[in-house]
C-alpha positions in Angstrom: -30.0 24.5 2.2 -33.6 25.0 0.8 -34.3 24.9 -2.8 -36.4 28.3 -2.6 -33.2 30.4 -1.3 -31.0 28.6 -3.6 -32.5 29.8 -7.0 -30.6 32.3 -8.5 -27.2 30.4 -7.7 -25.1 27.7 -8.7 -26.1 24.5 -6.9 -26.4 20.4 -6.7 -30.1 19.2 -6.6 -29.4 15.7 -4.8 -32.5 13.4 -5.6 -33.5 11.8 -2.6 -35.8 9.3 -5.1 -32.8 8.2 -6.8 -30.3 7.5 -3.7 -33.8 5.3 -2.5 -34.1 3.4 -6.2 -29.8 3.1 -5.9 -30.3 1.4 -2.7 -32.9 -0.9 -3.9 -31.4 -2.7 -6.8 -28.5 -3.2 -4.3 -30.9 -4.6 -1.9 -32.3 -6.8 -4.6 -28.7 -8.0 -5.6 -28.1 -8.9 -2.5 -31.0 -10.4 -0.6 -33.0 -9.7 2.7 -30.2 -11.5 5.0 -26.7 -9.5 4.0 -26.7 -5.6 5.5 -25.5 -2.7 3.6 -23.1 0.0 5.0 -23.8 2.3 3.0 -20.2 4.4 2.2 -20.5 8.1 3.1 -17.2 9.5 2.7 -15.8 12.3 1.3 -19.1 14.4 2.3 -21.3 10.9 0.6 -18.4 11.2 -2.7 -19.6 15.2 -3.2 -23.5 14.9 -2.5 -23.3 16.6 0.6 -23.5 13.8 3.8 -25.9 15.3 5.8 -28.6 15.0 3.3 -27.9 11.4 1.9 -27.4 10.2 5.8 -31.1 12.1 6.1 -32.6 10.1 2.8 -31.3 6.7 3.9 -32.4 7.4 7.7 -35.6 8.5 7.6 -37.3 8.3 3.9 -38.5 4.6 2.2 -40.0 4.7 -1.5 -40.7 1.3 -0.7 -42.9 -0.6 2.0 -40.1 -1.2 4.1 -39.4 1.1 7.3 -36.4 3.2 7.3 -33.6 3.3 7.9 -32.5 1.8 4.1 -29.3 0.6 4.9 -27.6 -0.7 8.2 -24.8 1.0 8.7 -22.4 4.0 7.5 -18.6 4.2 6.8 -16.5 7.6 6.8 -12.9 7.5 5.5 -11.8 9.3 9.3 -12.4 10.8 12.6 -13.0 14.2 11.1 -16.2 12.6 8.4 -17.7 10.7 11.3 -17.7 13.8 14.0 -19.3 16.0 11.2 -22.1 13.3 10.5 -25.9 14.1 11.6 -26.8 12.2 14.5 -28.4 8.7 13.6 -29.0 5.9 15.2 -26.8 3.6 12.7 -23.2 2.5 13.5 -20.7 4.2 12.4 -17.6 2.7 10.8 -14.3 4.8 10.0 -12.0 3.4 7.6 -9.0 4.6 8.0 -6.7 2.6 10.3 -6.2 3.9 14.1 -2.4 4.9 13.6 -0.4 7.7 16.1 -2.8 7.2 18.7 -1.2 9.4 20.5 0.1 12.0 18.4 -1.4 15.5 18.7 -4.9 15.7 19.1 -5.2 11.9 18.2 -5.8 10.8 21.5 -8.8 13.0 22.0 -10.2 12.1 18.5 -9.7 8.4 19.8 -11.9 9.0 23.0 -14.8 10.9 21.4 -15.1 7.8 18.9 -14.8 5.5 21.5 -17.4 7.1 23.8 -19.6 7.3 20.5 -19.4 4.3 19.7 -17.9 4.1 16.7 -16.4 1.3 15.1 -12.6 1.8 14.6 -10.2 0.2 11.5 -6.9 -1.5 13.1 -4.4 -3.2 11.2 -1.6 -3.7 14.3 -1.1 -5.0 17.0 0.6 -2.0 18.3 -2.5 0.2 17.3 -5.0 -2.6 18.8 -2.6 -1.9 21.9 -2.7 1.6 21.9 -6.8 2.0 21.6 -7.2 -0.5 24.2 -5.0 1.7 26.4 -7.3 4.7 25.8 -10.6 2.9 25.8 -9.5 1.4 29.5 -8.4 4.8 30.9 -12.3 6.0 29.8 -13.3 2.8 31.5 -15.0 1.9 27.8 -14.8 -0.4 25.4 -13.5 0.4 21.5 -15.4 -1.0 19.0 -13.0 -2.2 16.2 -13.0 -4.3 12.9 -10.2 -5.5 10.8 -8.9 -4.7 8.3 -6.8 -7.4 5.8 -5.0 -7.0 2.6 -6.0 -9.9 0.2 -3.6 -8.2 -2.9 -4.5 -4.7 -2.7 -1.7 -3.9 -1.1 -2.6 -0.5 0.3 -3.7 -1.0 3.6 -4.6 -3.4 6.5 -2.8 -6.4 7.9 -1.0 -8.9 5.8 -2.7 -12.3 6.0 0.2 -14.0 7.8 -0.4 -11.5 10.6 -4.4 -12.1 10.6 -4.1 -14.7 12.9 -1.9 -12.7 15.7 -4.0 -9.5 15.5 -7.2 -11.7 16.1 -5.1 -13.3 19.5 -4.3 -10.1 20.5 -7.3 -7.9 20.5 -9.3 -10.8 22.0 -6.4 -10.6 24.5 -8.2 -7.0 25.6 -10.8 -6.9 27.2 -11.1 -3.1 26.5 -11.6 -3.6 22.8 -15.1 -5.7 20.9 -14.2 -7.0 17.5 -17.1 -6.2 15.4 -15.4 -7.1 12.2 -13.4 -8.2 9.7 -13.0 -6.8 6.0 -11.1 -6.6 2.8 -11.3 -4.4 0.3 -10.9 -5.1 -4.2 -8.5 -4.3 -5.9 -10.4 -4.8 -9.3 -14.2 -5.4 -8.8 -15.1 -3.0 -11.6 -13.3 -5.9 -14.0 -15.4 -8.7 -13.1 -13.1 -11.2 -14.9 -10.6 -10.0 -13.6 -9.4 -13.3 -11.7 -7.7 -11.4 -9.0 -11.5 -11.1 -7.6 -11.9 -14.5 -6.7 -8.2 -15.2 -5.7 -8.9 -11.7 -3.3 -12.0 -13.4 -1.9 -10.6 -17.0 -1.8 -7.9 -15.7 0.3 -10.0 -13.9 2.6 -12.7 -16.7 3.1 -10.0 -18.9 3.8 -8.4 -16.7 6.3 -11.4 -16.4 8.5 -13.0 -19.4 8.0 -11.9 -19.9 11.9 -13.5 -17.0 13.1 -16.7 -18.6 15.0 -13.8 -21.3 16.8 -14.7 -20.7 20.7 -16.9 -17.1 19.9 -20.5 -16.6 21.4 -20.8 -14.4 18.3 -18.5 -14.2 14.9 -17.2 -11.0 13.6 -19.3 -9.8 10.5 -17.2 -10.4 7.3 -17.5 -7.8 4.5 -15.8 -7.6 0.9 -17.9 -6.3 -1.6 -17.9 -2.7 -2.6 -20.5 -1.6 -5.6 -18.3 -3.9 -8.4 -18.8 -6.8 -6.0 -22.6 -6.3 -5.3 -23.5 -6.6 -8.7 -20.8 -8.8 -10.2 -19.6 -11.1 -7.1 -22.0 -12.5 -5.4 -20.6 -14.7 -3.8 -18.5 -12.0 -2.5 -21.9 -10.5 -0.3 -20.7 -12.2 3.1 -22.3 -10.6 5.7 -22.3 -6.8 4.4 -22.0 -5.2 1.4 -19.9 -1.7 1.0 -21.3 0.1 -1.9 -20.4 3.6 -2.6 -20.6 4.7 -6.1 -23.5 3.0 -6.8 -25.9 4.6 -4.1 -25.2 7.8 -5.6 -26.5 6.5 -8.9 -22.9 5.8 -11.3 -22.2 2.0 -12.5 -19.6 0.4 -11.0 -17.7 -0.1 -14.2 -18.4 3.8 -15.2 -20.5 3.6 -18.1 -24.3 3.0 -18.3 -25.7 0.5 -18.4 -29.4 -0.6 -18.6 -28.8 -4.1 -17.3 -27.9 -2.0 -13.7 -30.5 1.0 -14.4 -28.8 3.4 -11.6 -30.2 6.9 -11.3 -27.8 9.4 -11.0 -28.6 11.4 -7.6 -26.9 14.5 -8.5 -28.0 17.1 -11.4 -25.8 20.7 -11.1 -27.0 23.6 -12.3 -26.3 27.5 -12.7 -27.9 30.5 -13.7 -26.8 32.8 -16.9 -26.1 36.2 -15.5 -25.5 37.9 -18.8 -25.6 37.1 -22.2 -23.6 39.0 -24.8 -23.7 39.0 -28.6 -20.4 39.3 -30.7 -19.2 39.7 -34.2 -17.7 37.0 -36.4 -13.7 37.0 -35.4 -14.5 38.2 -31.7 -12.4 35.9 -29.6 -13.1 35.1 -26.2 -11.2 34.1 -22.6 -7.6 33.7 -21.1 -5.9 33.3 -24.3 -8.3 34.3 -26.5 -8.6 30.2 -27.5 -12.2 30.5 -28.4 -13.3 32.4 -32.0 -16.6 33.2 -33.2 -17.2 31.7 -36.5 -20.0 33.8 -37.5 -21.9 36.0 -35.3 -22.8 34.8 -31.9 -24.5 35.0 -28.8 -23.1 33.8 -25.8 -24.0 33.2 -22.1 -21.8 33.9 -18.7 -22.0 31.3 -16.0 -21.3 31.8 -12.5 -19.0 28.3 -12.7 -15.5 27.7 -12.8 -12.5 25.4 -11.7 -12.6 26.6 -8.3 -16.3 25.5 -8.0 -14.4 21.9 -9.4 -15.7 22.3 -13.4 -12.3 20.3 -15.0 -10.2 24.0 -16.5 -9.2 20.6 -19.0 -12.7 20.8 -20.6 -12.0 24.3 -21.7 -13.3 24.1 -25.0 -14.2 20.8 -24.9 -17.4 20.4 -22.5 -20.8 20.4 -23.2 -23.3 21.9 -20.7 -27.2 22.3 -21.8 -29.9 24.8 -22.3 -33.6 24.3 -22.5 -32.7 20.1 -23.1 -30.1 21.8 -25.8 -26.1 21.1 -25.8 -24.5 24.7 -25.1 -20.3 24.1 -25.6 -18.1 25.7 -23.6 -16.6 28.8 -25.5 -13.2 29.6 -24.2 -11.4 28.9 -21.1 -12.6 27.7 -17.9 -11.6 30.2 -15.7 -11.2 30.4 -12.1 -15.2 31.4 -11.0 -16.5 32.5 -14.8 -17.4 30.0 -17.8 -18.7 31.3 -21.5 -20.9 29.0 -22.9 -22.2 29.1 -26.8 -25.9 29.7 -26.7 -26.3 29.0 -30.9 -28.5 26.2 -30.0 -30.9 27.7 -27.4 -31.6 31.7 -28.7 -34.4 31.9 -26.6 -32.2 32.2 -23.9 -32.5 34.6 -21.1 -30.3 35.8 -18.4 -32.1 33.8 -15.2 -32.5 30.7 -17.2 -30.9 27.7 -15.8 -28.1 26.2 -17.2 -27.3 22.4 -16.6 -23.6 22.1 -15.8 -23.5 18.2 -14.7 -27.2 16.2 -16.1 -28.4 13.6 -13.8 -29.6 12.0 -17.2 -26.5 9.1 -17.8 -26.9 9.6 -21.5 -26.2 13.4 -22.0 -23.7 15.2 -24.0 -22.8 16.6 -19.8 -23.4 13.6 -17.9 -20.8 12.6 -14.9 -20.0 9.8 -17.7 -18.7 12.3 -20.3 -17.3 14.8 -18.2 -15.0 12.4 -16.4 -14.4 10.6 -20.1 -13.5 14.3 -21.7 -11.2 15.2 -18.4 -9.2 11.9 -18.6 -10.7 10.9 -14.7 -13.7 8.9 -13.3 -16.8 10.1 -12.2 -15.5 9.4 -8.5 -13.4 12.8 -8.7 -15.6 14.5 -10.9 -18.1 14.6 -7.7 -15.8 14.9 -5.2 -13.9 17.9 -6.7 -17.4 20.1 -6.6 -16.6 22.7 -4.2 -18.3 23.9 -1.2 -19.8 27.4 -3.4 -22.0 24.9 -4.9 -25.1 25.0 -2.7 -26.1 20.8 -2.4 -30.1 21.1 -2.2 -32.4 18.0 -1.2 -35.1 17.3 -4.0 -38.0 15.0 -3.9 -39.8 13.4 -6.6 -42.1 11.3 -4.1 -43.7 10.8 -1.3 -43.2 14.4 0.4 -45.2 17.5 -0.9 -42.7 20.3 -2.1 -43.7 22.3 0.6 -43.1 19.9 3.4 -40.1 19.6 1.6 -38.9 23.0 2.3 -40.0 23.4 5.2 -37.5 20.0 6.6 -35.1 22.3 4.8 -35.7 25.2 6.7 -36.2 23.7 10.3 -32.4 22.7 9.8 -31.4 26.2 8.8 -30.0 28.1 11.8 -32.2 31.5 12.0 
């Protein structure tokens, strides 16, 4: 969606410049020699996948050639069929299981045909695929996946060994991989972090034993790019952090992230009231004195927390505007006292990209009890997500990307 035929509604303007600067201080944690897969999931954790895929494949704010990262992971079939073509693998996390239970099968051949790289965790799955892949006359590309203390999924470290024998047993599958995944990184002393990693190394310190070419091995999520380095491996996983939120979720300067996403509405109406007018479902909101308030077009169903009636803080011309009332279903009231200049068109910022604002992810997560991880993902698909550039790229040519994707 282009940002001209967006005005007027409520919408996410995705910074293409931050996702770029994101991926850089992960680059520099990291090094030149360990990839990044950059984690897209849950349409790229709210920012809309088609345009973060688009900023990592073909834009650089650097002197290095896109694409910025080396490959992408979706959490399932669905995520990775709905991805804009790219030339970067593809890696779906969510362990092949019924593989041949409803439309599974079919799922199973269009990813193996793509060429995407498939989670197993059994010997009975690795079975199965290999089954499918032979009967396309293909091979599945697969990694591993092992639980170090997690304990959600992935194969136990006693069975490690067997799952290896048995998918090198089939010659219709290509390990590509082998991962874990933290249980704590966002605590970096927490010691479960090192006895996760220890465990891991030490499982697949064998890998390379009679291989032309070892597996890639891959721990770290954002918590371990920035506080386990030792945890880098081959690839890196971030997620959070390429969309600009600190792994421990709370700013900080020492990690200067640039939040990616900034949502805003317009005010389409403003009304004036009497002291003692009360306002909303319940009537839990009462003007103190009189007041003039503003209507925005935002509401739980658009995935604004119903908990922060009364409570959140959006802004208006760079001034804090309270919520007055209930969050209803598609409607806010907001208390314009601070901003009487006002008018109905202005826009009103519902989520600030800026960490440090009385309506940043950071205190809208902290004010709904939750993390800024479903604070993102809960935005709902009547939010327009709109591509913005603060470099490189005119405005205009810009727009007109935009529009060349826009069916006529």
């Amino acid at each position: 969606m282009d940002a001209k035929n967006s005005l007027g509604e409520p919408r996410c303007l995705i910074s293409r410049a931050a996702i770029l600067h994101n991926v850089g201080l992960i680059r520099k944690a990291i090094g030149p020699d360990v990839k990044i897969c950059a984690v897209v999931k849950a349409d790229a954790y709210g920012h809309g996948a088609d345009i973060v895929v688009d900023t990592l494949c073909n834009f650089s704010n650097s002197e290095a050639e896109p694409p910025m990262v080396d490959a992408l992971a979706v959490a399932d079939l669905d995520e990775a069929a709905a991805l804009m073509a790219c030339d970067l693998p593809v890696i779906v996390l969510r362990p092949v299981e019924n593989a041949y239970l409803g439309s599974q099968r079919a799922r199973l051949e269009a990813a193996t045909r793509h060429g995407w790289v498939l989670s197993l965790c059994s010997a009975a799955a690795a079975q199965d695929l290999a089954r499918i892949a032979e009967n396309r006359g293909q091979r599945a590309n697969v990694q591993i996946m092992v639980n170090t203390g997690l304990n959600r999924a992935g194969v136990d470290l006693a069975g490690l060994d067997g799952l290896i024998e048995k998918i090198s047993s089939l010659p219709a599958l290509r390990l590509l991989g082998v991962a874990t995944h933290f249980a704590s990184s966002d605590e970096p002393a927490n010691p479960l972090n090192c006895e996760q990693l220890g465990r891991f190394v030490a499982a697949t310190s064998s890998l390379s034993i009679g291989r032309q070419s070892r597996p890639h091995l891959s721990a770290a999520n954002s918590g371990g790019v920035f506080f386990q380095p030792q945890s880098h491996l081959d690839m890196v996983r971030p997620g959070i952090s390429i969309y600009g939120i600190d792994p421990r979720c709370r700013p900080d300067m020492d990690r200067p992230l640039r939040p990616a996403m900034k949502w805003t509405a317009p005010l389409i109406a403003i009304r004036e009231v009497a002291a003692g007018t009360q306002v909303g479902y319940g009537q839990t909101w009462t003007a103190e004195k009189p007041t003039r308030l503003g209507l925005i077009p935002v509401g739980y169903a658009d995935g604004y927390p119903r908990s922060l009636s009364n409570r959140g803080i959006t802004m208006v011309a760079g001034q804090p505007a309270p919520v007055a009332g209930r969050v209803s279903m598609d409607l806010m009231v907001i208390d314009l006292q601070n901003a009487p200049q006002a008018t109905i068109g202005d826009e009103v910022t519902v989520l600030d990209s800026d960490p440090l604002s009385p309506a940043s992810v950071y205190r809208i997560a902290e004010l709904a009890g939750t993390i800024p991880y479903e604070i993102f993902c809960r935005i709902g698909t009547r939010v327009r997500r709109v591509a913005v550039d603060e470099f490189g790229v005119r405005p205009e040519e810009e727009l007109n990307r935009q529009d060349a994707k826009t069916p006529s």
